[in-house]
N, C-alpha and C positions, 0 to 999 in steps of 0.2 A: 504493500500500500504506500503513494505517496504522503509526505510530511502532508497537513493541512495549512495552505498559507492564505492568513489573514491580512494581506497587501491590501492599501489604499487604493494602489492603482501604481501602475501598471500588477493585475491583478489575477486571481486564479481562472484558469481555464478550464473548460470541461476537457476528461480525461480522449471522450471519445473523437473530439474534433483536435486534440494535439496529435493522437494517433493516428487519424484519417489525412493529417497534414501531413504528419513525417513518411507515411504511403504512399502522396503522392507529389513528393516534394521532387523529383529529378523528372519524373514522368505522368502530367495529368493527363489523365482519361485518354493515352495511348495516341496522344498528340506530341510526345516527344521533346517535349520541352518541359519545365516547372514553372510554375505561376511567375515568379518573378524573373523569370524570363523570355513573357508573352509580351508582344505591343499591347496597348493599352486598345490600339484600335482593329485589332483581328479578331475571327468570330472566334475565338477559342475565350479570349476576356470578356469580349462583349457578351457569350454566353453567362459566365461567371458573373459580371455585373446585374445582366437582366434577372436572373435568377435573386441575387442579394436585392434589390429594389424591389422585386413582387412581393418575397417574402418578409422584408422591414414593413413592406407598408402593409402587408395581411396581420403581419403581425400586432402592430400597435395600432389597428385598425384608422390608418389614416383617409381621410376625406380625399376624395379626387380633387380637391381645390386646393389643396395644398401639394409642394413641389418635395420631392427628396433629395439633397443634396450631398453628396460624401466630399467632405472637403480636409484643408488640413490648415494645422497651428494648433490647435487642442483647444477646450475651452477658453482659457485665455486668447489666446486670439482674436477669439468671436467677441470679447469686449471692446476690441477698436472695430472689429468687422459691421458686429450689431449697429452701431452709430452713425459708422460711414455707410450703412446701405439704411438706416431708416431714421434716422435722427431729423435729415433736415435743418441740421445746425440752429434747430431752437433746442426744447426742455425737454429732457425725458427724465422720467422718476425710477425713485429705487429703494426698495424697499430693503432694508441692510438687517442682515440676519446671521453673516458671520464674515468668514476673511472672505469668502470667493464672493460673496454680493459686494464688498467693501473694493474689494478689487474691481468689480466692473464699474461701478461707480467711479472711483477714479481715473480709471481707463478713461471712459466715457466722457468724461471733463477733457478730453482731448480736441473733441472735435463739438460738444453742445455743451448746453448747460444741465448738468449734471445735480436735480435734484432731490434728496434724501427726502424720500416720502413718511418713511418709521427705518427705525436704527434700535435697536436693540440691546447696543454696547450696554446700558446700565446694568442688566440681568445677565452680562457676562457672556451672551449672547447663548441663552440656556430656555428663552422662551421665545414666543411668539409676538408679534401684536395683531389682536382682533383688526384686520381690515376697516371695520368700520372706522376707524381709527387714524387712519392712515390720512395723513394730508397732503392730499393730491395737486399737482398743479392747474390751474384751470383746465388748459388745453395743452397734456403731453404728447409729445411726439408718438411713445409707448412708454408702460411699464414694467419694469423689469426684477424678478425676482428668482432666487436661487431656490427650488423646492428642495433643494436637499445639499445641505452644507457639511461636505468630506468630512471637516479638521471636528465642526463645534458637535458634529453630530445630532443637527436639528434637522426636521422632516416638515413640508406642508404636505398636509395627507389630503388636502381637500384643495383644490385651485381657488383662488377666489371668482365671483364674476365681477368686473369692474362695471360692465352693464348695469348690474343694479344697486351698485358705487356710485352713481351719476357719469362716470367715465367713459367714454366711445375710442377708448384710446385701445391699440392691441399690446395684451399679457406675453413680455416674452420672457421664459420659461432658462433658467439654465439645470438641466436636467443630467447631469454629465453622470453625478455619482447615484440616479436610479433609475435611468431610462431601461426598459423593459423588465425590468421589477413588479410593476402592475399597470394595469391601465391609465390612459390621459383621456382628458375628459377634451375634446380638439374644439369643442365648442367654447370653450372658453379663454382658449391659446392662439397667437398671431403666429408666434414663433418658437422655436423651441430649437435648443441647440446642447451637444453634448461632445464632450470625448471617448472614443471607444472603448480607452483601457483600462476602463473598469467592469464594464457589463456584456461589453460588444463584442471585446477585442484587444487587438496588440493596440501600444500607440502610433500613430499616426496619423489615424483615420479618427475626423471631426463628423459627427451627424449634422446636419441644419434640417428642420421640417418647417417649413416657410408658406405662408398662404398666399396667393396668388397676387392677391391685391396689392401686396407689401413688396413685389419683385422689381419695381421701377423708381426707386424713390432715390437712390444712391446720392452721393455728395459727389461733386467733380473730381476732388480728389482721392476718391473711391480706388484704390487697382483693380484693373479691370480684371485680374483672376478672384477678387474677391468679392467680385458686382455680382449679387445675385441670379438678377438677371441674363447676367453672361454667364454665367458657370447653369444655370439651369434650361437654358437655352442649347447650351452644348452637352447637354447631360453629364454633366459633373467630370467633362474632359476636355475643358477648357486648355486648360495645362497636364498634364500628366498626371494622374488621380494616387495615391497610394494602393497601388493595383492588388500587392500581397498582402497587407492589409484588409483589404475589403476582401479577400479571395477567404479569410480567416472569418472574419465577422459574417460573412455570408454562412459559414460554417456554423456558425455560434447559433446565427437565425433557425438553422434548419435542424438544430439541438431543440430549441428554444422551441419548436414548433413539435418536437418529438413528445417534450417535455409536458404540452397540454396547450400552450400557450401563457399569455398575460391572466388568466385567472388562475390557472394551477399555478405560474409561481407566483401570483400575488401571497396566494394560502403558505404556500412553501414558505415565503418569505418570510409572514407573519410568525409563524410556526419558531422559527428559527432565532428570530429578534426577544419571540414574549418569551422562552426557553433561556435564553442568554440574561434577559433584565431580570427576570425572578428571581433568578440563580445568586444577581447582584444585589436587589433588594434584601433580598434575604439575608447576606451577608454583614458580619460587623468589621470586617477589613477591607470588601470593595465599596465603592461608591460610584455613583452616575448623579451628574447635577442637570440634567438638562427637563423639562418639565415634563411629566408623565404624556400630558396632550398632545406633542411634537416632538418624539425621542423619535429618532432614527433608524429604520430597520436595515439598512443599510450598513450603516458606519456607529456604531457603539465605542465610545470613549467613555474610560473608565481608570476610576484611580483608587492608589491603594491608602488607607488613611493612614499607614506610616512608610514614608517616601521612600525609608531608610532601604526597603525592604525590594526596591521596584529590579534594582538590578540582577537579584535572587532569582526572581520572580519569573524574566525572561531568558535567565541561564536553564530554570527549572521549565520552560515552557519550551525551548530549544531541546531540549535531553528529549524532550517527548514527542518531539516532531511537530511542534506548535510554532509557526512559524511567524514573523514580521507583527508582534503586536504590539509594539513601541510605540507609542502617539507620535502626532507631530510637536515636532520642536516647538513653536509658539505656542502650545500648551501643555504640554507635559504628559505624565501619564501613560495611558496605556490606549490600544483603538484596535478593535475588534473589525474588520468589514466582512459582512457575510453578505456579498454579492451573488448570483443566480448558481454559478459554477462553486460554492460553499455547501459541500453537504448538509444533511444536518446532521452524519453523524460526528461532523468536523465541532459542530455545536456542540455537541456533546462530547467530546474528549476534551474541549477545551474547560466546561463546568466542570467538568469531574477532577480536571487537575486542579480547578480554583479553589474549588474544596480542598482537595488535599495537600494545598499550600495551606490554605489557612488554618487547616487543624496544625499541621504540624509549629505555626507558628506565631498563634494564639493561645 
């Protein structure tokens, strides 16, 4: 059995699409070649590609009005991308809920005015704020909000609708650390954009799911591989596409479809998140600060209440083949991420050692 690794990102893989890659890594499907070394533009990728866009978009059930775009720069990116293809160099809001919302916001100060609709800094960024709440600018360009923040390990589990906010502006979404996790509600999202290597894939392959309306707005000094418009005009081969990449995440789809889809592992997911927090609650050595209503199924960060203990802890989690649960640096700690390819019985080796660290040193 492989170690379980609980990586942020760049993240664990399903076992059967690392296998069915390494199979057909020198020779796909008796074309004589390996994925990464197909043009981007012969029917050997083009097959490979049409295949990975049917099965994204059946997957997350998206609208024929919205475009799929496989691009690259990682989330980050899509913080100058988003602005310079919808901003319009007035106001777009931001609803700040940890470092990656914080980051797009100041990204976004690049090219408009960049305005903090709710910030959550005071709570440590360990809760939410009620939308209602939220003070919106008259007329934003759009609103932009992280549903799921990697580091702080906060989750919106519900989209808001800005529609009955008073707002007609479009919701975009940075969905990077739980895109196909569970279902999106696309009624209520302009835009949505992610990285693949946490849920998708390797990195280098960016998602954008983009509604149609939103595809011509760009700022002049937009680059044209990053003009919406032009990259989904040329089907996401404007430039040279991350072809192995997407040849991987296509894999991952057709896992992901094996799998049940977007409702079986929403359940999975859950399954696997409430199994891990209990395990903590229960505890009088771990802790999770982030509010019951918005904890993360995703990325669980957690700390042990004597610090002293933390480097033990992942020597002892190492021994056991418990792999990458070191938090990030700007908070310390410890972080869990049970992305789709996360067993659950990975969940569970990892409780059963947390107990029996604590007994022994309690």
């Amino acid at each position: 059995m492989r170690p379980f690794n609980f990586s942020a990102g760049p993240a664990v893989m399903p076992d059967e699409v690392l296998h069915q890659a390494a199979a057909e890594m020198l020779d796909w499907h008796g074309s004589g070649m390996g994925v990464m070394e197909m043009s981007h533009r012969g029917k050997e990728f083009g097959q490979i590609y049409a295949e990975a866009e049917a099965d994204l978009r059946e997957l997350l059930a998206v609208p024929a009005h919205f475009k799929l775009l496989f691009m690259q720069g990682g989330g980050l990116a899509e913080n100058a991308i988003v602005p310079m293809n919808l901003s319009r160099a007035g106001t777009a809001d931001f609803v700040v809920t940890g470092s990656w919302s914080q980051k797009s916001a100041q990204e976004a100060a690049k090219y408009c005015t960049a305005h903090e609709a709710a910030n959550t800094h005071d709570s440590g960024h360990t809760t939410l704020a009620d939308p209602a709440t939220w003070q919106l600018s008259a007329k934003p360009a759009y609103v932009h909000l992280c549903s799921n923040e990697t580091i702080h390990g906060v989750e919106v589990h519900e989209l808001p609708d800005l529609k009955a906010l008073g707002c007609e502006a479009p919701l975009v979404i940075d969905f990077s650390s739980h895109v196909a996790s569970r279902p999106v509600d696309w009624s209520r999202v302009g835009l949505a954009f992610g990285g693949a290597q946490k849920n998708l894939g390797p990195a280098g392959l960016t998602l954008v799911v983009v509604r149609d309306d939103l595809l011509d707005q760009a700022l002049p000094l937009c680059p044209s591989a990053f003009t919406y418009k032009t990259v989904a005009a040329n089907q996401s081969m404007y430039n040279t596409p991350p072809t192995y990449a997407i040849y991987i995440a296509g894999l991952v789809f057709k896992w992901l479809k094996a799998q049940g889809g977007m409702t079986a592992m929403e359940a999975r997911n859950k399954a696997k998140a409430e199994l891990l927090y209990a395990a903590i609650d229960a505890s009088s050595l771990y802790q999770n600060r982030v509010a019951k209503n918005c904890r993360s199924r995703m990325n669980v960060p957690f700390y042990l209440r004597q610090e002293s203990l933390n480097e033990a802890f992942l020597e002892g989690a190492r021994a056991r083949q418990l792999l990458q649960l070191k938090g990030h640096k700007s908070v310390g700690g410890m972080r869990a991420s049970l992305y789709n390819a996360m067993p659950l019985e990975g969940v569970q080796a990892l409780v059963t050692y947390m107990r029996d660290f604590e007994a022994q040193h309690l």
